[in-house]
N, CA, C and O of each residue as an XYZ file, in Angstrom:
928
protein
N     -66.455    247.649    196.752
C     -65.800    246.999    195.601
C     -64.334    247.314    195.552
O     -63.542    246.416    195.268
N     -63.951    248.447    195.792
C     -62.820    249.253    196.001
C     -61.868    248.494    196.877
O     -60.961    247.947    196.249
N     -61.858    248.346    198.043
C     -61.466    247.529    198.947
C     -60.985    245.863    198.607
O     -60.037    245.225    199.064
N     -62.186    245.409    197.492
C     -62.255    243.821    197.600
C     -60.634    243.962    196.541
O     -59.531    243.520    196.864
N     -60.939    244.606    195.441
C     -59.520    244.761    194.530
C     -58.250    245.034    195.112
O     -57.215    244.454    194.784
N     -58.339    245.941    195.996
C     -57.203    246.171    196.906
C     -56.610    245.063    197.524
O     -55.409    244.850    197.360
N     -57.616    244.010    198.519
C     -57.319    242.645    199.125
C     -56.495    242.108    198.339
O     -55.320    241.862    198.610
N     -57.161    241.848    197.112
C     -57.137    240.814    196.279
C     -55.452    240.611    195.752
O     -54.790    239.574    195.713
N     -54.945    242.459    195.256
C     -53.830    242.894    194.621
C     -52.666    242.767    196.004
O     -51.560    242.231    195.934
N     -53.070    243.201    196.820
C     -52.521    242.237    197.870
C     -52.242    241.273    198.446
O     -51.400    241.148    199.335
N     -52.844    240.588    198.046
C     -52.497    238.873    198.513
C     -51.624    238.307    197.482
O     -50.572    237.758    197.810
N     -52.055    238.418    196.031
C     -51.246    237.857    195.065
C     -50.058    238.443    194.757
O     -49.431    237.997    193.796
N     -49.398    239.842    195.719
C     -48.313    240.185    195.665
C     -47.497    239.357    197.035
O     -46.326    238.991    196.927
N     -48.104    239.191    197.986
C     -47.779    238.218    199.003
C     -47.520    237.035    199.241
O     -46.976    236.579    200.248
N     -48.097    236.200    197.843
C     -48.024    235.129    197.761
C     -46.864    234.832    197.007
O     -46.873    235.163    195.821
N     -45.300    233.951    197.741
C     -44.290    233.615    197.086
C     -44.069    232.806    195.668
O     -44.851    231.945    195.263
N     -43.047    233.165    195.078
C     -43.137    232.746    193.266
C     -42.992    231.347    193.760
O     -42.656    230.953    194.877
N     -43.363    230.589    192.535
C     -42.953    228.934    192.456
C     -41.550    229.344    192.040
O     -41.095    230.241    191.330
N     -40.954    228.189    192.867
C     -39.351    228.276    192.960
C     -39.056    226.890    191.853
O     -39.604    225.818    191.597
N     -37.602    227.818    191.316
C     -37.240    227.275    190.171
C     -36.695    226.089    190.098
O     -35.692    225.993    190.805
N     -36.982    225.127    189.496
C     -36.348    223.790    189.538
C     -35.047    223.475    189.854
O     -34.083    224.090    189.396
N     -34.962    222.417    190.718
C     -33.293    222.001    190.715
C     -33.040    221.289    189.746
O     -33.694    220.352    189.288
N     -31.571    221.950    189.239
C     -30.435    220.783    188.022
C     -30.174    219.304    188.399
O     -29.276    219.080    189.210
N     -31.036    218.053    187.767
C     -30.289    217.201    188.418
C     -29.076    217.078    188.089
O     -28.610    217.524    187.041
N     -28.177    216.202    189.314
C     -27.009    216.397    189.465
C     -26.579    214.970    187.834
O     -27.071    213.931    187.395
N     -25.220    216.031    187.482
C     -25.089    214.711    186.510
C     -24.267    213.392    186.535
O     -23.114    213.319    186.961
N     -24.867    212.533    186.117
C     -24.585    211.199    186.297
C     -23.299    210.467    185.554
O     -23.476    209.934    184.459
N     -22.295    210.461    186.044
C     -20.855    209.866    185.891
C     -21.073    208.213    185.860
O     -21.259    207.371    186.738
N     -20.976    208.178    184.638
C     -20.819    207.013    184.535
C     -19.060    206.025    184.211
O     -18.291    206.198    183.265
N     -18.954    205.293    185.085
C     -17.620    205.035    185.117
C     -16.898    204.579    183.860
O     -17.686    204.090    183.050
N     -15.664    204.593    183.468
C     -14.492    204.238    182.114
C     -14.864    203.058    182.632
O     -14.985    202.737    183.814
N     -15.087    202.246    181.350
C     -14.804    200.553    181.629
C     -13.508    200.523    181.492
O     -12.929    201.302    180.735
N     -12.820    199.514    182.289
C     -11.862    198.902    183.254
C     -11.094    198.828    181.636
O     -11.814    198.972    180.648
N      -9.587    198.594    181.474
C      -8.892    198.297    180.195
C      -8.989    196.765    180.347
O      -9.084    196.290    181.479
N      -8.973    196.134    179.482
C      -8.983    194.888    178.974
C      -7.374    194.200    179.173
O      -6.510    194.651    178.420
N      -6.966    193.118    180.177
C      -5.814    192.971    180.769
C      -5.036    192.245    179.661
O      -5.555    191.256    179.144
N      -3.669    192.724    179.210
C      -2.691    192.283    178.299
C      -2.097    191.220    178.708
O      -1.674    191.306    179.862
N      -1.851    189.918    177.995
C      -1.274    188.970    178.843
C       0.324    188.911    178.564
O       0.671    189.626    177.624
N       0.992    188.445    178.981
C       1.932    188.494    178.801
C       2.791    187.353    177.886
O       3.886    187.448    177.332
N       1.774    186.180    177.971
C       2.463    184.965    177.265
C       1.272    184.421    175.890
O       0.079    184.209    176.108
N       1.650    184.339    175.111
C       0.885    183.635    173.593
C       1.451    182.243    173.192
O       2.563    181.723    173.277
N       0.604    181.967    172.863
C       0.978    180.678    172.376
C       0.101    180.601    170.815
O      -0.648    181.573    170.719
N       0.041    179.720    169.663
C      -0.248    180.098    168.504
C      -0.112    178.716    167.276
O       0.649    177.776    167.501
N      -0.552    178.754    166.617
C      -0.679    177.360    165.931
C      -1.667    177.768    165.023
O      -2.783    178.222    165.276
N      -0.875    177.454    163.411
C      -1.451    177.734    162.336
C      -1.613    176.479    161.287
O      -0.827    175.559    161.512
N      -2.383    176.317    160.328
C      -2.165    175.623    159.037
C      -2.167    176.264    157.908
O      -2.711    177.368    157.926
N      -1.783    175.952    157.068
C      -2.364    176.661    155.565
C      -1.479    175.493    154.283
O      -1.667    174.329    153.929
N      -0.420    176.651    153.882
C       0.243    176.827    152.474
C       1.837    176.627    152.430
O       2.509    177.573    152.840
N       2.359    175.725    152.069
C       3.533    176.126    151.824
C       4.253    176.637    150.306
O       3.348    177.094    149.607
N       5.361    176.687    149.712
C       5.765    176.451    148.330
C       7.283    176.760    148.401
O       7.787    177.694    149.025
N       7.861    175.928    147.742
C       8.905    175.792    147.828
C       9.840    176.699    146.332
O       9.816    176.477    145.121
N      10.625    177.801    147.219
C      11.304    178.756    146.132
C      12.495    178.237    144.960
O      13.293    177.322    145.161
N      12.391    179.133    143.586
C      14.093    178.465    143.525
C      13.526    177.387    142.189
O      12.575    176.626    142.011
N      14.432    177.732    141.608
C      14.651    176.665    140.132
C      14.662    175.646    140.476
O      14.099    174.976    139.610
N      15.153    174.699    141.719
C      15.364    173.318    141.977
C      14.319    172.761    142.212
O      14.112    171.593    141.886
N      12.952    173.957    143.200
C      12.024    173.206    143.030
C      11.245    172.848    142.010
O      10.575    171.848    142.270
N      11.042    173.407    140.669
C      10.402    173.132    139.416
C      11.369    172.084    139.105
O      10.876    171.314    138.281
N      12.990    171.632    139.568
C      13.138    170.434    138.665
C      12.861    169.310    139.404
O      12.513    168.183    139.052
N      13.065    169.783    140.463
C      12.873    168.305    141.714
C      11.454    168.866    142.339
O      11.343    169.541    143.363
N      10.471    168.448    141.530
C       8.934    168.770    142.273
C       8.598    167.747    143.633
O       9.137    166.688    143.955
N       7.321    168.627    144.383
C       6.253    169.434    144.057
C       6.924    170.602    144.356
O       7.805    170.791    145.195
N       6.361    171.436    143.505
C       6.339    173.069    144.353
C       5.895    173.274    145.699
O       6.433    173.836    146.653
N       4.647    172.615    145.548
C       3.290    173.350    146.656
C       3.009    172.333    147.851
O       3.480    171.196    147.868
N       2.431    172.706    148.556
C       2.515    171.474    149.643
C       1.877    172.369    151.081
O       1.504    173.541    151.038
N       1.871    171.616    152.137
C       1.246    171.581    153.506
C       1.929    172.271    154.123
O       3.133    172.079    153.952
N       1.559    173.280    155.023
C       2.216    174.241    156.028
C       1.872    173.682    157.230
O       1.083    172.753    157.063
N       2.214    173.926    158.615
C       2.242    173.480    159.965
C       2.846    174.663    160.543
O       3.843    175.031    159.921
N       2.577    175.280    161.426
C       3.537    176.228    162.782
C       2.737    176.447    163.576
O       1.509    176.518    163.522
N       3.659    176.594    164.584
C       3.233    176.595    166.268
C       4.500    177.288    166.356
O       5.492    177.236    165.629
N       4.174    178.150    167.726
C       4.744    178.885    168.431
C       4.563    179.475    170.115
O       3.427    179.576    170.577
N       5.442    179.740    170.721
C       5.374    180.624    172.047
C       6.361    181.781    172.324
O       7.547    181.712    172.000
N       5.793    182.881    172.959
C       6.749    184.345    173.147
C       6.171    184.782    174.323
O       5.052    184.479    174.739
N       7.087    185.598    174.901
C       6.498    186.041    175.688
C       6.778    187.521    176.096
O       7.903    187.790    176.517
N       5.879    188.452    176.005
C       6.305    190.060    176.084
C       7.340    190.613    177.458
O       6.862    190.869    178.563
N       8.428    190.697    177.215
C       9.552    191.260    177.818
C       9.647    192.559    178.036
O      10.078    193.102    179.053
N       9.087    193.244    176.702
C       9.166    194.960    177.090
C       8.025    195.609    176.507
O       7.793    195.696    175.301
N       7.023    196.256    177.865
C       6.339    197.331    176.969
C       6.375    198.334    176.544
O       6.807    198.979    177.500
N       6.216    199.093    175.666
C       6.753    200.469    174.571
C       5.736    201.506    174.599
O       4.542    201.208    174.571
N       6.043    202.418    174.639
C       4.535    203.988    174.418
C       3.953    203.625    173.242
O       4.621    203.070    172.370
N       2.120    204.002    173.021
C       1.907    204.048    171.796
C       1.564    202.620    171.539
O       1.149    202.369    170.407
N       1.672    201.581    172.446
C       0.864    199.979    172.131
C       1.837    199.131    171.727
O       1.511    197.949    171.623
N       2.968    199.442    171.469
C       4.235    198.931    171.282
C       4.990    197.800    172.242
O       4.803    197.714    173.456
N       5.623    197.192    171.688
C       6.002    195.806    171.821
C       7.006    195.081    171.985
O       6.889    194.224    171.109
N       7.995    194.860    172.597
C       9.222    193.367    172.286
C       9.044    192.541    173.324
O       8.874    192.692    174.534
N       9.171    191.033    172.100
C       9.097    189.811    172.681
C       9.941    189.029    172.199
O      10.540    189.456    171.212
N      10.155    188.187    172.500
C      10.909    186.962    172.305
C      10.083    185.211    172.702
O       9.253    184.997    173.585
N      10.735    184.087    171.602
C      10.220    183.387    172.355
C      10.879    182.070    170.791
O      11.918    182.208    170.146
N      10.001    181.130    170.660
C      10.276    179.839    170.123
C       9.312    179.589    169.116
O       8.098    179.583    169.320
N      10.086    179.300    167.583
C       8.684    178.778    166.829
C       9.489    177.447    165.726
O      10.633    177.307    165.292
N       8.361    176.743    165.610
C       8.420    175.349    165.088
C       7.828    175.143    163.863
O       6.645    175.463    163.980
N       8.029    174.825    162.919
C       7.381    174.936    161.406
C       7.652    172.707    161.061
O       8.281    171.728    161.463
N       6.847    173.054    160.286
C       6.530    171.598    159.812
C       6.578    171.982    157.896
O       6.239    173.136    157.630
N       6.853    171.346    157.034
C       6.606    171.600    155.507
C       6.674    170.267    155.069
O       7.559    169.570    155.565
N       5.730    169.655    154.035
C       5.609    168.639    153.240
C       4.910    168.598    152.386
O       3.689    168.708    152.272
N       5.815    168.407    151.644
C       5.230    168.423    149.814
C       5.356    166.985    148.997
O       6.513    166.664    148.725
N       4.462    166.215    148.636
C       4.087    164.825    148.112
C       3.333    165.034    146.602
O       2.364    165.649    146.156
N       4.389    164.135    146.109
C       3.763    164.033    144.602
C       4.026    162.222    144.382
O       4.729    161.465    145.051
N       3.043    161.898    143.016
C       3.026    160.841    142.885
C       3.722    160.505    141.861
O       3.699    161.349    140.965
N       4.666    159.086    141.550
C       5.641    159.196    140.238
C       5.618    157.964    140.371
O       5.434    157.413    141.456
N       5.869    157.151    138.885
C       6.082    156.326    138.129
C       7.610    155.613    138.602
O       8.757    155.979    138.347
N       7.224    154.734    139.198
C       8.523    153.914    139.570
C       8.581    152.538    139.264
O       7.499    152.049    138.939
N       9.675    151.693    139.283
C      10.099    150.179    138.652
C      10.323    149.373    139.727
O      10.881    150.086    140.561
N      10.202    148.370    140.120
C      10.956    147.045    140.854
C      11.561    146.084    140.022
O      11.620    146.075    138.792
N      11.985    145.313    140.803
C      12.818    144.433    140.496
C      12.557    143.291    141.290
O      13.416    143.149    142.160
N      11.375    142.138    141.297
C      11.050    141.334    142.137
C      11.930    140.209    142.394
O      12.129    139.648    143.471
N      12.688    139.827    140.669
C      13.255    138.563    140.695
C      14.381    139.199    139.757
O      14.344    140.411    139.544
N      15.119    138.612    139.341
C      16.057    138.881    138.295
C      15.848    138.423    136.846
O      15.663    137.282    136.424
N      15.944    139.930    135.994
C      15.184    139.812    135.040
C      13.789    140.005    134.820
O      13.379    140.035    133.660
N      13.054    140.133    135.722
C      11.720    140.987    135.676
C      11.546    142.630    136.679
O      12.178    143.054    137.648
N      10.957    142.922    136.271
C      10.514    144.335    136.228
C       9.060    144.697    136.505
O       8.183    144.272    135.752
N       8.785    145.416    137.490
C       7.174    145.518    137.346
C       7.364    147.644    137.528
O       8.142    148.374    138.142
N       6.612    147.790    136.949
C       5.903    149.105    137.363
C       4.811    149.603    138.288
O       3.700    149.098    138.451
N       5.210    150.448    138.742
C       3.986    150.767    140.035
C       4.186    152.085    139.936
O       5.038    152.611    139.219
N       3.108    152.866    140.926
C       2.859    154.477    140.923
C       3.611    154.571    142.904
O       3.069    154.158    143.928
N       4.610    155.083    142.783
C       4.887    155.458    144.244
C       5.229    157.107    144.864
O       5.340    157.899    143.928
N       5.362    157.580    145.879
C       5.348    158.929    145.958
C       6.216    159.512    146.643
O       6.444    159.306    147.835
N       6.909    160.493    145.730
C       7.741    161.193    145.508
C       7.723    162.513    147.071
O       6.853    163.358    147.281
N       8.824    162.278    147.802
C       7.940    163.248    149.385
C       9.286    163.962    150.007
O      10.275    163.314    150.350
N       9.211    164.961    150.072
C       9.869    165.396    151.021
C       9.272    166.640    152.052
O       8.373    167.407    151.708
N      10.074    166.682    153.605
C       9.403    167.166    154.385
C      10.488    167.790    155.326
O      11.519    167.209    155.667
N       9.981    169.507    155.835
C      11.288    170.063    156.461
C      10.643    169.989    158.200
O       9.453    169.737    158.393
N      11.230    170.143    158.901
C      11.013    170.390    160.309
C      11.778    171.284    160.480
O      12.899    171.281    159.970
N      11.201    172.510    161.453
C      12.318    173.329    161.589
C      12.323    173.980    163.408
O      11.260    174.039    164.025
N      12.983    174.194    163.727
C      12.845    174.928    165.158
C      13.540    176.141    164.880
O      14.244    176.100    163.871
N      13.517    177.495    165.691
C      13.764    179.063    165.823
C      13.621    179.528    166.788
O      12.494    179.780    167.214
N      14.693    179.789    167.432
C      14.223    181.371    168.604
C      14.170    182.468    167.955
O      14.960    182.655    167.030
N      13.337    183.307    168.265
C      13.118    184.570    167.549
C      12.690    185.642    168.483
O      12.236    185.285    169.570
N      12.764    186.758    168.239
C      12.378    187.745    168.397
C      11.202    188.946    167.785
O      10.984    188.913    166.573
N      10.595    189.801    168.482
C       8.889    190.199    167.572
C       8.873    191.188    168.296
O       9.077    191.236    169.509
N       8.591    192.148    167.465
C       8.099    193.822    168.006
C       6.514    193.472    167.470
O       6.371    193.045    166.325
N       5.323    193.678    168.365
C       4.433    194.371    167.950
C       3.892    194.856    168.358
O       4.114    194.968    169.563
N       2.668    195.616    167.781
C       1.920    196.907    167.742
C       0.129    196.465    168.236
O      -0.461    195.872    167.333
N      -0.480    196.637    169.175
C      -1.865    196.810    169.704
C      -2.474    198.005    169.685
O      -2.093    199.077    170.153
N      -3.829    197.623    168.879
C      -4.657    198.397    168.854
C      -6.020    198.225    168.976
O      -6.705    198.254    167.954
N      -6.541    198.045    170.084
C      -8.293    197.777    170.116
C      -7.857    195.769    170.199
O      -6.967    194.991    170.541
N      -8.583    195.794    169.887
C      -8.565    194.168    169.293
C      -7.504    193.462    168.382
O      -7.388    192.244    168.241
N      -6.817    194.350    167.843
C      -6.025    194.077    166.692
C      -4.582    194.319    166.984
O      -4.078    195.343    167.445
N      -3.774    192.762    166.502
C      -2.462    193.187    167.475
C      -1.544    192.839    166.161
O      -1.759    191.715    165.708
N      -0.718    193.491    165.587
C      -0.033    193.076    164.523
C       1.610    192.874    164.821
O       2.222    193.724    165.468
N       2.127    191.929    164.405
C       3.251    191.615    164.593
C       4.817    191.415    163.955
O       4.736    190.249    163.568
N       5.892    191.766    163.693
C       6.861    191.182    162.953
C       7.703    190.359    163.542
O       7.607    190.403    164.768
N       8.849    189.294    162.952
C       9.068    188.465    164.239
C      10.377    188.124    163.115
O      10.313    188.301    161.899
N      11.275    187.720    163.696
C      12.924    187.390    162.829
C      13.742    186.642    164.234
O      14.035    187.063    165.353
N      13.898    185.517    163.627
C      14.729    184.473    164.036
C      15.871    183.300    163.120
O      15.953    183.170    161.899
N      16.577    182.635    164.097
C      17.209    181.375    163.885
C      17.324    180.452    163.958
O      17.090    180.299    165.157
N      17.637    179.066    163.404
C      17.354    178.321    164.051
C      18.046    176.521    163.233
O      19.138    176.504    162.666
N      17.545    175.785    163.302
C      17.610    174.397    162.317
C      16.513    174.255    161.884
O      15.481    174.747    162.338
N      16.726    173.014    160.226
C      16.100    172.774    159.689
C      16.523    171.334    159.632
O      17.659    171.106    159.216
N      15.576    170.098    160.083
C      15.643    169.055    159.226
C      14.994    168.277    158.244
O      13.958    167.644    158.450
N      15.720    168.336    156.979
C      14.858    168.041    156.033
C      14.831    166.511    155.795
O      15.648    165.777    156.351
N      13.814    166.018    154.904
C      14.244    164.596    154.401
C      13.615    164.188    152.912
O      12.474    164.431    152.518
N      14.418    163.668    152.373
C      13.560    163.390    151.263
C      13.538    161.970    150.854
O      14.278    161.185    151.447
N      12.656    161.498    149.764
C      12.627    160.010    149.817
C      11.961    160.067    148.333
O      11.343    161.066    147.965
N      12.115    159.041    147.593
C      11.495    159.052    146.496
C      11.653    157.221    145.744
O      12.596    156.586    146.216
N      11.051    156.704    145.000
C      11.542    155.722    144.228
C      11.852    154.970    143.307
O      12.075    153.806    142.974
N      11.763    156.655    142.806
C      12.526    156.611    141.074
C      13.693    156.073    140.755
O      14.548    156.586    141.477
N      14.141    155.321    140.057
C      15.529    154.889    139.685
C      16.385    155.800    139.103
O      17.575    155.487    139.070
N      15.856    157.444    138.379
C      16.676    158.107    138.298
C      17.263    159.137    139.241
O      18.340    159.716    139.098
N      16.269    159.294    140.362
C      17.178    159.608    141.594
C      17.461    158.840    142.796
O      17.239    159.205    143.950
N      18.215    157.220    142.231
C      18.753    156.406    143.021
C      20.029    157.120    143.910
O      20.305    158.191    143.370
N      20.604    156.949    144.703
C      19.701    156.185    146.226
C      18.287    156.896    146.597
O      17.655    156.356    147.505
N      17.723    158.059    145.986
C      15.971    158.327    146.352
C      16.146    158.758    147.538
O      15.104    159.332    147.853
N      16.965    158.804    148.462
C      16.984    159.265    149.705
C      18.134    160.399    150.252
O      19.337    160.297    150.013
N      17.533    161.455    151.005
C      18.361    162.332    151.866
C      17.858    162.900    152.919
O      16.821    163.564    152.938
N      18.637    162.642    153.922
C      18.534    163.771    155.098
C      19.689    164.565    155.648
O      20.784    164.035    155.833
N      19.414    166.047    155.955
C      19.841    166.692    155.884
C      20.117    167.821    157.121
O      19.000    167.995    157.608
N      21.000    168.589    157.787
C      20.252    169.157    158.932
C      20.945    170.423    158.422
O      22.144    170.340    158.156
N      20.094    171.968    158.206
C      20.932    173.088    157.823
C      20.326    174.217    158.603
O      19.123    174.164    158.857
N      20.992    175.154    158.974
C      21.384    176.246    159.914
C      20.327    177.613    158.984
O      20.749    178.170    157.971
N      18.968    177.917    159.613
C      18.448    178.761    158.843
C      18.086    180.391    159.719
O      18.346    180.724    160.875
N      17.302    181.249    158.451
C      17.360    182.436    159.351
C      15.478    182.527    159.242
O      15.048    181.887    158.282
N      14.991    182.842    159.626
C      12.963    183.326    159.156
C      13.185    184.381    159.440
O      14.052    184.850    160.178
N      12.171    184.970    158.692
C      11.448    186.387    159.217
C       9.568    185.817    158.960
O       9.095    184.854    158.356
N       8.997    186.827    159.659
C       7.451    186.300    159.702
C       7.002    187.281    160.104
O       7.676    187.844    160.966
N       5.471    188.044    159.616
C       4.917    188.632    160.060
C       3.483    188.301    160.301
O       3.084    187.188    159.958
N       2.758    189.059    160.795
C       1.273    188.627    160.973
C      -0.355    189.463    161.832
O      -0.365    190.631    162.219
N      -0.934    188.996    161.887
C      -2.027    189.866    162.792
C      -2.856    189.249    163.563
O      -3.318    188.221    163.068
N      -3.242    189.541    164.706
C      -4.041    188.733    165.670
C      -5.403    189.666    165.785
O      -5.317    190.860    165.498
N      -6.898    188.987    166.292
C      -8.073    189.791    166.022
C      -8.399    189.045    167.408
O      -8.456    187.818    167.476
N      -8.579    189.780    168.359
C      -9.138    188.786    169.451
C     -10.492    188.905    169.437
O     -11.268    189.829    169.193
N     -10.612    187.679    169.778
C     -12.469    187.480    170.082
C     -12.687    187.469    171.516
O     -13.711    187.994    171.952
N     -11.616    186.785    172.518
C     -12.006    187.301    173.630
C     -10.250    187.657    174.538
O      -9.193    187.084    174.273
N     -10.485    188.838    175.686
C      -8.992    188.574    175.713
C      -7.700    187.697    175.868
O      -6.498    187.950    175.956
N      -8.724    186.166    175.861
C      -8.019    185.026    175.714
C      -7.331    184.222    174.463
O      -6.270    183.600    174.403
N      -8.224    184.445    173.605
C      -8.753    183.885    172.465
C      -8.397    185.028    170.836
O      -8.907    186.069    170.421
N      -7.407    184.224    170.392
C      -7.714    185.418    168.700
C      -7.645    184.251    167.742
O      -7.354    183.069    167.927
N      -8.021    184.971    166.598
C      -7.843    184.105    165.232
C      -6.542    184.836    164.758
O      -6.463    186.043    164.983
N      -5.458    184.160    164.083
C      -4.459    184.572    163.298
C      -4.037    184.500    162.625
O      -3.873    183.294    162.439
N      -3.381    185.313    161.520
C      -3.051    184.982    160.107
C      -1.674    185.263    160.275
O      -1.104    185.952    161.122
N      -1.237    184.606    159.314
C       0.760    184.272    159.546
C       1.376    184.044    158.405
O       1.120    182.917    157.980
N       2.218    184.772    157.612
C       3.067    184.678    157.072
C       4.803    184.846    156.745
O       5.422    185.911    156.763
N       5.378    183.450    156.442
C       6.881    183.214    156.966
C       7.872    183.129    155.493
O       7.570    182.510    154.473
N       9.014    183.871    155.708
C       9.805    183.175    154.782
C      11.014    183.245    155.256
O      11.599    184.165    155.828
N      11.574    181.429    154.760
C      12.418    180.677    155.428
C      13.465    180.335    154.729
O      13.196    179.698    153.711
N      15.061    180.635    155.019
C      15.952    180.594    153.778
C      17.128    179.730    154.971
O      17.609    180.101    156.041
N      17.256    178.566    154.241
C      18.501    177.682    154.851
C      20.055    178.388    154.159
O      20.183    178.634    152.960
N      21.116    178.626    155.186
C      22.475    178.657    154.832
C      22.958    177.769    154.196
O      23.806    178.268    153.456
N      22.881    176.419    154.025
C      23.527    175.850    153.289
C      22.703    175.356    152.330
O      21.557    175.800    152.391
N      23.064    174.092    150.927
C      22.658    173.819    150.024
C      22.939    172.588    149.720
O      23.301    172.476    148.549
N      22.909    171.335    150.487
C      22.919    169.664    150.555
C      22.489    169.307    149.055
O      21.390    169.708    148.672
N      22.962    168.880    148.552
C      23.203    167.859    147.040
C      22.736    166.644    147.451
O      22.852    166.300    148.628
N      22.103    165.791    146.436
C      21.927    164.561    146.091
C      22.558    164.017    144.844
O      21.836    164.250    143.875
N      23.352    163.551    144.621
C      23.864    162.635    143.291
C      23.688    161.457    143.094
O      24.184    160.596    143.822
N      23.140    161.264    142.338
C      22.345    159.919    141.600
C      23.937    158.655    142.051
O      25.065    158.706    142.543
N      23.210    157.917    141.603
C      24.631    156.764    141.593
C      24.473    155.804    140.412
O      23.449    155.840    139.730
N      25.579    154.852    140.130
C      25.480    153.976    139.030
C      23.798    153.210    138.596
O      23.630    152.986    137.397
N      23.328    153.062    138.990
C      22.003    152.331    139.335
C      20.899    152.786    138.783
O      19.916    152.121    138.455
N      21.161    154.605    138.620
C      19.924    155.095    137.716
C      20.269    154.876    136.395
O      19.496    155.200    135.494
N      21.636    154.225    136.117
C      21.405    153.892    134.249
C      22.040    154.851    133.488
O      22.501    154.357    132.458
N      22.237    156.018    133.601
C      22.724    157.084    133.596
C      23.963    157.479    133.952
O      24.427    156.753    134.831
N      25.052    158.809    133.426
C      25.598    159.383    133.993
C      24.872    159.707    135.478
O      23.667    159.520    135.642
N      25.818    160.252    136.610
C      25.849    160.832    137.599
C      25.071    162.030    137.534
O      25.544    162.790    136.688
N      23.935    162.544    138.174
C      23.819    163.822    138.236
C      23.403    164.277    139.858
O      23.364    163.401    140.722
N      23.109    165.661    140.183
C      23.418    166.363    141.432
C      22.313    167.595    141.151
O      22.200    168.569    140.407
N      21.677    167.025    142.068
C      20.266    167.672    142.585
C      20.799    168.619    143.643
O      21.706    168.257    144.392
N      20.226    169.889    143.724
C      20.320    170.429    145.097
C      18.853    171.452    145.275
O      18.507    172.515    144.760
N      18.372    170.727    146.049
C      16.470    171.373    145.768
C      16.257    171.856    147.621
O      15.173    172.418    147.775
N      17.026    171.736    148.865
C      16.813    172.251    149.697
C      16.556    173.396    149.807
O      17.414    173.803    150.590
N      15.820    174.361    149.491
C      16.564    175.413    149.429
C      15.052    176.839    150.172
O      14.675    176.801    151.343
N      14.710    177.486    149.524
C      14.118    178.709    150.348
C      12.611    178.042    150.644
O      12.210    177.176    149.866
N      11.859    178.417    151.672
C      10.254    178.329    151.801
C       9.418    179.658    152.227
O       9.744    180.566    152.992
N       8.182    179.455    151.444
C       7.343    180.789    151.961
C       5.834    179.701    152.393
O       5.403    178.765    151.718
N       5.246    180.271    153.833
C       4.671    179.482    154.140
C       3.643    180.775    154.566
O       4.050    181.931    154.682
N       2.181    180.335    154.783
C       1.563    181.250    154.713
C      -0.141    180.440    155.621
O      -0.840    179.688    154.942
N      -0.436    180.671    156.708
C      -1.410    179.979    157.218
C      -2.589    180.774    158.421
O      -2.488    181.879    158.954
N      -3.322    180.069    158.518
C      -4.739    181.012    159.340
C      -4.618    179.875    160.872
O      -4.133    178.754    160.714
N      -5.084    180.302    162.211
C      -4.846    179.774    163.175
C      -5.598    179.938    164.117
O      -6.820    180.051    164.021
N      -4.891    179.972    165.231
C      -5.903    180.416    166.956
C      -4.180    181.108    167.528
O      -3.001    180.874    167.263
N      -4.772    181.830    168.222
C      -4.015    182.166    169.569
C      -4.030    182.314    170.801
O      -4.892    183.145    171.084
N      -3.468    181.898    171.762
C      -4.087    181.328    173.339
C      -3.268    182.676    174.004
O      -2.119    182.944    173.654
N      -3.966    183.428    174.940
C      -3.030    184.380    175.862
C      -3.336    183.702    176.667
O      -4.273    182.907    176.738
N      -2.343    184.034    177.543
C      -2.523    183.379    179.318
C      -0.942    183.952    179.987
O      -0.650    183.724    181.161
């Protein structure tokens, strides 16, 4: 019996330990690639316009249709997501109201009709824009110069001749934010305000019945609209 215990305490000292597991090795999974910045935007909004300034409450509408489009293109990149660009933007504004106006078919008669009261600016700007990227979100400020041509038309007899056009030398500033959906593709929100250097008059003439009077309603815009933006 003596012996068999002895074997026994012997073998199971002979017999090597189970060897200790290997670490699997760990698995590196690669940085996704950065998402490529383009260098050129392009941009086109609608919304809101309103027209600033005492002249517009006397010579209405206030409120009216916004339009802009634009292109820039990034010139310098900055530490920190930072930004300057330069590039071209185009604004559209028209504001329409409806007013009570007279003819004169024959001499000596008179008819009344409802006709509408409209004026509308076009404007072009080169400008310049610092902005800031972050993730998806690219925010922008932007200040330029440029022309404005306005026109107005109306066919009230008290602001006979009812008509002006005008071309005046303006400055914008605009800021805004871009959300991309893909790195092609963003939605954008945009807001501009637009102040012409000069101040074009209209003066009535003999015809409205009246003394002479002198309108001057060209004058500041704040425009405010939602859009797309194209990189490429």
């Amino acid at each position: 019996m003596l012996p068999a215990l002895v074997l026994a305490s012997w073998w199971a000292q002979a017999e090597p330990a189970p060897a200790e597991p290997t670490a699997a090795p760990p698995v590196i999974v690669p940085a996704p690639a950065p998402e490529p910045v383009l260098d050129n935007r392009f941009a086109i909004s609608a919304g809101y316009g309103r027209r600033l300034g005492d002249e517009a409450a006397r010579v209405g509408p206030r409120n009216g249709f916004a339009l802009s489009a634009g292109y820039e293109r990034r010139l310098v990149p900055l530490p920190n997501g930072f930004e300057v660009a330069a590039g071209l933007d185009f604004g559209y504004d028209k504001f329409a109201t409806r007013v009570p106006a007279t003819a004169t078919p024959a001499p000596g008669q008179t008819r009344s009709y409802s006709g509408d009261r409209t004026l509308s600016e076009t404007s072009f700007a080169a400008a310049g824009s610092l902005g800031w990227r972050r993730r998806r979100l690219r925010l922008f400020a932007q200040v330029g110069a440029g022309v404005s041509i306005a026109y107005f038309s109306t066919p009230e007899t008290a602001l006979s001749p009812g008509s002006l056009t005008a071309a005046q030398p303006l400055g914008r500033a605009a800021a805004g934010l871009d959300v991309a959906i893909t790195p092609e593709v963003a939605v954008t929100v945009r807001a501009a305000f637009t102040h012409p250097f000069t101040h074009p008059t209209l003066t009535t003439d003999d015809s409205s019945g009246g003394p002479p009077a002198t309108y001057s309603f060209l004058g500041d815009l704040f425009d405010a609209g939602l859009g797309v933006a194209l990189g490429f």
